[in-house]
C-alpha positions in Angstrom: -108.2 -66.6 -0.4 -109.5 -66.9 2.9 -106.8 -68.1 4.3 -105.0 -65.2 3.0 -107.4 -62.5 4.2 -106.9 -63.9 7.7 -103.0 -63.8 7.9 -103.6 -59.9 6.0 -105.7 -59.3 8.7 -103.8 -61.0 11.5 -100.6 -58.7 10.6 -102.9 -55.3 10.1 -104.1 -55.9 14.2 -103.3 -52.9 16.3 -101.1 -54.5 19.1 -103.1 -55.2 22.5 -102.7 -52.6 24.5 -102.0 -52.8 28.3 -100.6 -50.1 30.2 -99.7 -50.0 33.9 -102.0 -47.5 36.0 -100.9 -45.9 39.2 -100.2 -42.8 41.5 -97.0 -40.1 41.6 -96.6 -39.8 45.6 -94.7 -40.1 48.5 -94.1 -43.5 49.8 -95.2 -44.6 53.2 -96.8 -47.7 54.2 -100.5 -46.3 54.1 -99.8 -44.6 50.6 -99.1 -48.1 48.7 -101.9 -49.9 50.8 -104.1 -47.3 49.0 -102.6 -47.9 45.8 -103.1 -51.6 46.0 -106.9 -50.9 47.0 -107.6 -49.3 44.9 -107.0 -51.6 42.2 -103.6 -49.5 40.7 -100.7 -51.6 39.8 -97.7 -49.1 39.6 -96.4 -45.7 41.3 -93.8 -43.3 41.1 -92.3 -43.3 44.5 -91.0 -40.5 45.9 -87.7 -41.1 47.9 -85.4 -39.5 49.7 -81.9 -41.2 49.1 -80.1 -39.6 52.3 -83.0 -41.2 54.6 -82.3 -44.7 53.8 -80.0 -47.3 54.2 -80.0 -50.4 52.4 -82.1 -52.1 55.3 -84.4 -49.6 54.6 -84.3 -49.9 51.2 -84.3 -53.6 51.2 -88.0 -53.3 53.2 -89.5 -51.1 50.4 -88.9 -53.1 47.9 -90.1 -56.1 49.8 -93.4 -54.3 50.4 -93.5 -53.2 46.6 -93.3 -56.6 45.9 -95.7 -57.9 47.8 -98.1 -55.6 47.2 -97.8 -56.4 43.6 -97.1 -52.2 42.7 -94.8 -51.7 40.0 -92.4 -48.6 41.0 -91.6 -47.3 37.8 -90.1 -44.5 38.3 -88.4 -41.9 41.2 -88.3 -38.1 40.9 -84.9 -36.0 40.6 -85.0 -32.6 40.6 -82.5 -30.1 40.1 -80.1 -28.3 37.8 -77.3 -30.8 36.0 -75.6 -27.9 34.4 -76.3 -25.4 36.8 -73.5 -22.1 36.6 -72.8 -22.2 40.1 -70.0 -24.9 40.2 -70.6 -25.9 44.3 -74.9 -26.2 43.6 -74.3 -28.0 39.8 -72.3 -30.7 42.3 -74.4 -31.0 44.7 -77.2 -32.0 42.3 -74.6 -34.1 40.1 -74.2 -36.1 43.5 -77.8 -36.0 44.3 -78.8 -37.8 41.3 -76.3 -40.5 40.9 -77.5 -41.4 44.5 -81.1 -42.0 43.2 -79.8 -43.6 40.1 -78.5 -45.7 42.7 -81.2 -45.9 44.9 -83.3 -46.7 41.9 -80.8 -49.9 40.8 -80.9 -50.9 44.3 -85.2 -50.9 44.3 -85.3 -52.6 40.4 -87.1 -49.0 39.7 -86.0 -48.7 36.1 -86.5 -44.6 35.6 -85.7 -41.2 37.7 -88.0 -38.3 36.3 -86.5 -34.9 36.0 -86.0 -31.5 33.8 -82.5 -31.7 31.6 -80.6 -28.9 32.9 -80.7 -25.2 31.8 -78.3 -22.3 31.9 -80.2 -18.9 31.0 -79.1 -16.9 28.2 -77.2 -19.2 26.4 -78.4 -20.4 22.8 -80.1 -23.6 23.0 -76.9 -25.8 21.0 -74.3 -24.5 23.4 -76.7 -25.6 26.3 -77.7 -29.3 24.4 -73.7 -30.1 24.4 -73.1 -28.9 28.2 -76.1 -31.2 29.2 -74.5 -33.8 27.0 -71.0 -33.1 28.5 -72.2 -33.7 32.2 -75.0 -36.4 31.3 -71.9 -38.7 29.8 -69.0 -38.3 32.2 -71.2 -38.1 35.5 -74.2 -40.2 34.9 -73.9 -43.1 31.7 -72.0 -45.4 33.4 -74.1 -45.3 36.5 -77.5 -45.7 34.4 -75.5 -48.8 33.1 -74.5 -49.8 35.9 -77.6 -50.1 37.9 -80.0 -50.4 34.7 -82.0 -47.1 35.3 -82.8 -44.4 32.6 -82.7 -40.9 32.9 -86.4 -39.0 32.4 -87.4 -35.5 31.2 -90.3 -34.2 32.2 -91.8 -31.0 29.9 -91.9 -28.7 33.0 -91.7 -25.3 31.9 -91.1 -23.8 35.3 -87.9 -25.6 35.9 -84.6 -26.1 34.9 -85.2 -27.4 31.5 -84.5 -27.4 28.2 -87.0 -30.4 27.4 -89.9 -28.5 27.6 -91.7 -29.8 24.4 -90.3 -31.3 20.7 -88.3 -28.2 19.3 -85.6 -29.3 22.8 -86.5 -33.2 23.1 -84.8 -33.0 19.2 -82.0 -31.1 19.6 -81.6 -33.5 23.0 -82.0 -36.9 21.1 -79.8 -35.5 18.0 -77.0 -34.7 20.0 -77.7 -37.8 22.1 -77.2 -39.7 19.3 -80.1 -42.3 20.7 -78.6 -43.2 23.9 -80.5 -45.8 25.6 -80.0 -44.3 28.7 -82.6 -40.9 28.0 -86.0 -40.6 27.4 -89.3 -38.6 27.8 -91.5 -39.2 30.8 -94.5 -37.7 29.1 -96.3 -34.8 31.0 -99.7 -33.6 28.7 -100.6 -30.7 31.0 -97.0 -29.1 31.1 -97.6 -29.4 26.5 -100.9 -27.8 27.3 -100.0 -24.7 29.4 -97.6 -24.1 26.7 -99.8 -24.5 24.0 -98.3 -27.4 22.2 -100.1 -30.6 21.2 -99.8 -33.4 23.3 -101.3 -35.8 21.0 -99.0 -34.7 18.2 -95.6 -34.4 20.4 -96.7 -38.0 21.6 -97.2 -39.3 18.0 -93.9 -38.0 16.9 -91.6 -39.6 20.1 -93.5 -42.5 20.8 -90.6 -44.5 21.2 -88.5 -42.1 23.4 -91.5 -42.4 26.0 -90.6 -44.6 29.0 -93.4 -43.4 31.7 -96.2 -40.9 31.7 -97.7 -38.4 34.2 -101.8 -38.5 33.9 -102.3 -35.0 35.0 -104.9 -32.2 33.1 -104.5 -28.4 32.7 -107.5 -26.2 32.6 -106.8 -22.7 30.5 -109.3 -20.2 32.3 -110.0 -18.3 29.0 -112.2 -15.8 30.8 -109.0 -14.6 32.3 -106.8 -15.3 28.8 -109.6 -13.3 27.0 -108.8 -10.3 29.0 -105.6 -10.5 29.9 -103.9 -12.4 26.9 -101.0 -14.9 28.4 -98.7 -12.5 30.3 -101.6 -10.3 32.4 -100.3 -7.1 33.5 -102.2 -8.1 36.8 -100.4 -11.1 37.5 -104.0 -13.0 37.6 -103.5 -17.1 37.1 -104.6 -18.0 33.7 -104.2 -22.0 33.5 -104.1 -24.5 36.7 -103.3 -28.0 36.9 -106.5 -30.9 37.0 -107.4 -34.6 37.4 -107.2 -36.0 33.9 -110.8 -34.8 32.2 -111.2 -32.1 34.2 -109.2 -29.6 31.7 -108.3 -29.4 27.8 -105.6 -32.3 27.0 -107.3 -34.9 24.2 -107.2 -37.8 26.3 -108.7 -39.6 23.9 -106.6 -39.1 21.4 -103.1 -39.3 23.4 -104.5 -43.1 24.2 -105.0 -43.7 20.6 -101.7 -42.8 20.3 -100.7 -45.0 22.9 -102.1 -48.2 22.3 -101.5 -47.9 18.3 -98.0 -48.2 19.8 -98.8 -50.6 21.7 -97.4 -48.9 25.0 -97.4 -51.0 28.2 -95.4 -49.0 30.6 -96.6 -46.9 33.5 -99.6 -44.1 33.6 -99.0 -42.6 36.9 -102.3 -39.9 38.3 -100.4 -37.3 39.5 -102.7 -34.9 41.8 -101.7 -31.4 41.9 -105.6 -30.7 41.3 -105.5 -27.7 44.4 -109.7 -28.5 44.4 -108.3 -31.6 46.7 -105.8 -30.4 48.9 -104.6 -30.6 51.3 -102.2 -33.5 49.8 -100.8 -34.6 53.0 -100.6 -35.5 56.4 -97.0 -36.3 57.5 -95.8 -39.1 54.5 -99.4 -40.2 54.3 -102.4 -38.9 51.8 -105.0 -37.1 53.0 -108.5 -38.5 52.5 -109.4 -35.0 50.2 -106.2 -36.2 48.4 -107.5 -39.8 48.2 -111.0 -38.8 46.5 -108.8 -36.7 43.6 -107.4 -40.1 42.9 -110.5 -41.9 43.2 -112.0 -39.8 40.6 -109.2 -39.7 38.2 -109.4 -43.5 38.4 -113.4 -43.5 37.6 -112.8 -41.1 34.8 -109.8 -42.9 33.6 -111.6 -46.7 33.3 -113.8 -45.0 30.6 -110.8 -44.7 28.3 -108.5 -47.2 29.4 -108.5 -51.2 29.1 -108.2 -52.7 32.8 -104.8 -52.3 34.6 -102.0 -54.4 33.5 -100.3 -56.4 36.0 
């Protein structure tokens, strides 16, 4: 019987969790020194594709290396289904040189917003992203083994701003390996949707995640409402526990799943700008991290390498 109750219990163990922490920022020499220092072990680089050749490129991902930082993903922005036939091209092109950028740098995700075009109804938007995303983009993903990312930002070009889009995505998607969520809390947040619930319900379509907080000033919403006739700001953008996502319960989440990719800080806390100086953080920019990290080690097992 004991025996038994062991092996019961052995398969009932929530799986060890051990995520990657990091940093979203530019990369520069002095930026991944930082990271390494201060005891992260992955970033999202930012890169500009146009500004490097594969010498270049060759000397990043040396650096990366031997720093021991995990580059998990690359930003992307733009509009892949934009009207405008010349700027939907130029972004169509600006991608597939990260995608390869990314293969070349053994960086396995670019983040970015799915595409929007204004007006239309949602379906006849889903199979236009789903048009461009299969002849432009799959066989370049395969080819260089990177996956495409949305991001729930709201303010962009997106249609995967939260679950009612991320479904209507997969769905049409039909589970293509080559999409998936790079999980953004604060963007659910200012939205009012629930992180912790969107997270629970696409836990497997999550590839990389954004540790960044939004704090709802309710003094203004209580006057206001959501859309103040005043234009005042009613939410900003915070180090992780310095606003109103559940941390707590998104890492249940997490490491019930056992996730072990990347949780990258990324600082658009305005309390600790300026951000930079040239490529390189600013020390203001440095202590937002810092205290990200301190409030983070409360709630997360130590750094995966």
């Amino acid at each position: 019987m004991s025996a038994a109750a062991a092996a019961q219990a052995q398969r009932n163990r929530v799986p060890s969790w051990k995520p990657k922490l990091g940093v979203l920022g530019q990369y520069s020499d002095a930026n991944l020194e930082f990271v390494k220092t201060e005891g992260f072990t992955s970033m999202q680089v930012q890169l500009n594709p146009d500004r490097l050749d594969d010498a270049a490129i060759a000397t990043v991902k040396d650096k990366l290396q031997r720093a021991g930082i995990y580059a998990s993903a690359a930003g992307c922005d733009g509009n892949h289904i934009d009207p405008d036939p010349a700027a939907r091209d130029r972004v169509i092109q600006k991608t597939i040189k990260t995608l390869e950028l990314c293969g070349k740098l053994g960086i396995p995700n670019i983040g970015c917003q799915s595409g929007t075009i204004k007006g239309q109804p949602l379906q006849q938007q889903v199979d236009e992203i789903v048009k461009v995303y299969t002849e432009k983009y799959f066989s370049v993903c395969e080819k260089n083994k990177v996956r495409i990312l949305w991001e729930p930002y709201a303010g962009g070009p997106n249609i995967a701003t939260g679950p009612v889009g991320w479904e209507a995505l997969f769905k049409a998607f039909k589970d293509s390996p080559w999409v998936g969520l790079q999980l953004d809390p604060s963007h659910l947040v200012w939205q009012f949707m629930d992180p912790v619930q969107a997270a629970r319900e696409f836990i497997d379509k999550i590839h990389d995640i954004h540790l960044k907080d939004t704090e709802i000033l309710w003094n203004v919403v209580r006057r206001a409402g959501i859309q103040p006739v005043n234009n005042a700001r009613w939410w900003r953008f915070r180090l992780p526990g310095q606003g109103s996502v559940d941390w707590k319960g998104l890492f249940s989440v997490l490491a019930e799943a056992g996730y072990s990719g990347a949780m990258n800080i990324e600082n658009e806390d305005e309390f600790y700008y300026p951000n930079y100086s040239g490529a390189d953080f600013t020390e203001q920019f440095k202590r937002g991290f810092r205290l990200a990290h301190e409030f983070l080690k409360t709630v997360v097992p130590p750094v995966a390498a």
